[in-house]
C-alpha positions in Angstrom: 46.6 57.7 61.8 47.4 57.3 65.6 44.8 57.0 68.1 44.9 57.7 72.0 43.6 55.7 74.0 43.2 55.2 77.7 44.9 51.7 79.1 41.4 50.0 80.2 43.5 46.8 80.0 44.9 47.4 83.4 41.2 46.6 84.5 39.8 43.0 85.7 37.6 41.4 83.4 33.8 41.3 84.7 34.3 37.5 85.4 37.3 38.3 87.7 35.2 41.1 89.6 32.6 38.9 90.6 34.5 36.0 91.6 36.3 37.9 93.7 33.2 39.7 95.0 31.8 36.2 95.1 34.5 35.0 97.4 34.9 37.6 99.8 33.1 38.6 103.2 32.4 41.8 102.6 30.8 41.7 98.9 27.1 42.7 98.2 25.1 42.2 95.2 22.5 44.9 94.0 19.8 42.8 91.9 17.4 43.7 89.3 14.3 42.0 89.3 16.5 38.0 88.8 19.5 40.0 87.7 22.8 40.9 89.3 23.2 44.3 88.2 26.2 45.3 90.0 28.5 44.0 92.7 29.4 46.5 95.6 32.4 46.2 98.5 31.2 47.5 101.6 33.7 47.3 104.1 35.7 49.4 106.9 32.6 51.7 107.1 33.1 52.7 103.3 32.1 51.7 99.8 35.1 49.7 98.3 34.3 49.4 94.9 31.4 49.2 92.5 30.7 48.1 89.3 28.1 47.5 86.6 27.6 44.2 85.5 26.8 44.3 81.5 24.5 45.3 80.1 23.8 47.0 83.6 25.8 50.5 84.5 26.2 52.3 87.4 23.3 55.1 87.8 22.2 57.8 90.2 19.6 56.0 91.1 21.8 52.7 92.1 24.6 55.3 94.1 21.5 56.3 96.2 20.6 53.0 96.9 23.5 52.0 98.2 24.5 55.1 99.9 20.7 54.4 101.8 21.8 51.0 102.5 25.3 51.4 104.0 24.3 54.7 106.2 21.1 52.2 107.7 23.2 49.4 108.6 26.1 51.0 109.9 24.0 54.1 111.4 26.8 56.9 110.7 26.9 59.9 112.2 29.4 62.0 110.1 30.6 61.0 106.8 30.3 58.1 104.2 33.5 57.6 102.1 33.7 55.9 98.9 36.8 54.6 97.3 37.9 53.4 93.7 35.6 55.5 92.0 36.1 55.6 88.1 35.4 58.1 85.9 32.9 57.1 84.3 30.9 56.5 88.0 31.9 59.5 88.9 28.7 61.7 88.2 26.4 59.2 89.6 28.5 60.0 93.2 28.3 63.2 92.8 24.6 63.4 92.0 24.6 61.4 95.4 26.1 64.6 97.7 29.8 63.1 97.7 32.1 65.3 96.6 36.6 64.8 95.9 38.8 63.8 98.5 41.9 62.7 96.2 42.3 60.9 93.2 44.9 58.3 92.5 46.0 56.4 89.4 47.1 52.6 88.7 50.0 52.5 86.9 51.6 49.5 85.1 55.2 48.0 83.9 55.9 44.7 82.7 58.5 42.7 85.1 62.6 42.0 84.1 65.6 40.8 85.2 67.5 44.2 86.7 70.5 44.9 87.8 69.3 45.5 91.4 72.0 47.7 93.3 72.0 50.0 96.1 73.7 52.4 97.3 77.0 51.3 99.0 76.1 52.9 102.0 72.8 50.6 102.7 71.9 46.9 102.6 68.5 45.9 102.0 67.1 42.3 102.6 63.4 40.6 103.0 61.1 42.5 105.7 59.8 40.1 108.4 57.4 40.5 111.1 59.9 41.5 113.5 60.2 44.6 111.3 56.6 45.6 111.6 57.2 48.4 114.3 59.6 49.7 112.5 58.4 49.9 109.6 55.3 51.9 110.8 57.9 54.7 111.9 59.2 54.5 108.0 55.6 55.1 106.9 54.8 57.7 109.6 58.0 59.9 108.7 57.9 59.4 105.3 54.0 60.6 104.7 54.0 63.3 106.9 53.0 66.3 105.8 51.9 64.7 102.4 49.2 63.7 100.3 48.7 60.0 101.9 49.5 61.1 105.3 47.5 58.9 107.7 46.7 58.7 111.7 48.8 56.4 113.3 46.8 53.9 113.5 46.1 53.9 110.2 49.8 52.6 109.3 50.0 50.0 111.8 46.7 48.7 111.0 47.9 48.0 107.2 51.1 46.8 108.2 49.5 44.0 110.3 47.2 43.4 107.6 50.0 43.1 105.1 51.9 40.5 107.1 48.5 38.6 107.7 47.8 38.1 104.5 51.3 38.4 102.0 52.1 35.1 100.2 55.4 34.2 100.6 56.9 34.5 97.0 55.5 38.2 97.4 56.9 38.5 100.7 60.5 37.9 98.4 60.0 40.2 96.3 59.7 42.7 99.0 62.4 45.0 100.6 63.2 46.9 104.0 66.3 49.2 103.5 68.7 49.7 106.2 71.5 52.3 107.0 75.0 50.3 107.4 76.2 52.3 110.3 73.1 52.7 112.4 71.5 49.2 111.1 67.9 51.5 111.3 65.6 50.2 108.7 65.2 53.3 106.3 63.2 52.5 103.1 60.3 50.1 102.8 58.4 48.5 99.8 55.7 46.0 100.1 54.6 43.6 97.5 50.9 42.4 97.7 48.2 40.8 95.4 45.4 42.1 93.9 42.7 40.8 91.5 46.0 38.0 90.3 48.7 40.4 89.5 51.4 41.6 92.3 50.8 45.2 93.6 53.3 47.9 95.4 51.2 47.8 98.8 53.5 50.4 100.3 56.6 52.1 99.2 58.3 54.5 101.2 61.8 56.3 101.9 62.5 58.3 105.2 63.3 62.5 104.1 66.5 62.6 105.1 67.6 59.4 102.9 65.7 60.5 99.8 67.8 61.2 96.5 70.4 58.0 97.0 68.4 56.1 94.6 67.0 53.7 97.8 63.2 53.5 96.2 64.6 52.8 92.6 66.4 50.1 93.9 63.5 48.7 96.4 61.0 48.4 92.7 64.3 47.0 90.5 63.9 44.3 93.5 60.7 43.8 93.2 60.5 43.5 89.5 63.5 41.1 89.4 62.0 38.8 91.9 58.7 38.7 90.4 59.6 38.2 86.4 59.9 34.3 86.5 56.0 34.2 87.9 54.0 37.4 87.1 54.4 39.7 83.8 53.4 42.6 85.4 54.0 44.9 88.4 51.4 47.1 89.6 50.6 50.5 91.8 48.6 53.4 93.2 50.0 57.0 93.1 48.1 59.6 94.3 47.8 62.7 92.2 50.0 65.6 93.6 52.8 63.1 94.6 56.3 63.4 93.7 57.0 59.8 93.4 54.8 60.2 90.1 57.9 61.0 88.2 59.8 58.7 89.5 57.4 55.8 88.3 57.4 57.1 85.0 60.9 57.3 84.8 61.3 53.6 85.6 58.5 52.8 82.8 55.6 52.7 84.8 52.3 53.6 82.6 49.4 55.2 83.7 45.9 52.9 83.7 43.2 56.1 84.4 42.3 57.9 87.6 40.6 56.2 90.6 38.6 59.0 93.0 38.2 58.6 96.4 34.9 60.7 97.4 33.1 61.4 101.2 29.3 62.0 101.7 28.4 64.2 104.8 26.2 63.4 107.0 24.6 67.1 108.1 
């Protein structure tokens, strides 16, 4: 008999979380009596991430706790997002007053040695700093009027943060995609790290160069660069997108849905 099951393996192990949580500026624990019951991200004005800490889970009662705590200390005035969300927390959010923005989902595919080609008409090569301008106009004409559109600031914010913080091997295994004639820098896919495995931080391909293969290409890159030192290549899609089907298509498997939820302030 065959049994299916949901890929839980793409998640951390609890040791990971709270090291990582442990290590990082903007980590909270929430503490039962002399237990840690759950670690919490609190960061940017939103809730991060949550999660349990065995044999402690995430209730109602905890959400509202630290939905009290992060509306007192940053004193908002109109909304309360919380990203990351998983199923299985969901319900204790939405007992809470926050209610669906989007949902995305990780999705996984072991790394290879491909035959990386592009199209004869574009070159591609490693992004550098000098790029970063540029590639915020990739980003801004290649999500408008979609599901991860963003305010301009948004997109330059996370390409500075990207740059501050990409190790260099990464940084390789990254790609900016550029017309021959008009040398303007078309396509764009960012390699990060998160929780130890590499991560598609961005990936993105202006309208009027979509269908010429030029994203394809960018993660064969990517997953070329990276076999020798990583066995995995990782990324968010966000549900409604059309890249979807092009991840699957290059053997990308789906780990579960993350939600990304907003409390109002009335």
């Amino acid at each position: 008999m065959l049994l299916n099951y949901k890929n839980n393996w793409f998640r951390p192990s609890w040791g990971d979380l709270t090291k990582v949580l442990a290590d990082s500026d903007d980590g909270y624990w929430v503490v039962s009596g002399d237990d840690k019951a759950a670690g919490v991200y609190l960061s940017d004005h939103s809730i991060g991430l949550v999660f349990g800490i065995p044999p402690y889970s995430i209730t109602t009662k905890m959400i509202d706790y630290v939905k009290s705590y992060a509306l007192k200390s940053w004193n908002l005035t109109e909304s309360l997002h919380a990203h990351n969300v998983l199923a299985e927390q969901e319900i204790a959010f939405r007992e809470n007053g926050f209610v669906q923005v989007e949902s995305r989902q990780c999705m996984m595919r072991p790394t290879e040695q491909l035959d990386a080609s592009i199209d004869f008409y574009y070159m591609d090569r490693k992004p550098t700093i000098e790029d970063m301008s540029k590639i915020v106009e990739v980003f801004r004409g290649a999500y408008t009027n979609g599901p991860d559109e963003q305010e301009d600031q948004v997109y330059a914010d996370d390409a500075a943060r990207y740059f501050d913080q990409v190790d260099p091997k990464l940084l390789e295994a990254s790609s900016v995609v550029y017309d021959r004639t008009t040398e303007e820098i078309v396509g764009v896919c960012l390699i990060s790290l998160w929780e130890g495995l590499p991560l598609v931080y961005s990936i993105a391909v202006l309208p009027q160069h979509r269908g010429r293969g030029l994203a394809s290409a960018m993660l064969d890159r990517a997953l070329t660069v990276l076999e020798p030192d990583y066995p995995v290549l990782r990324l968010f899609v966000t549900t409604g997108n059309q890249a979807e089907q092009l991840y699957k298509k290059k053997g990308f498997l789906s780990g579960g849905e993350y939600q990304h939820l907003k409390y109002t302030i009335e």
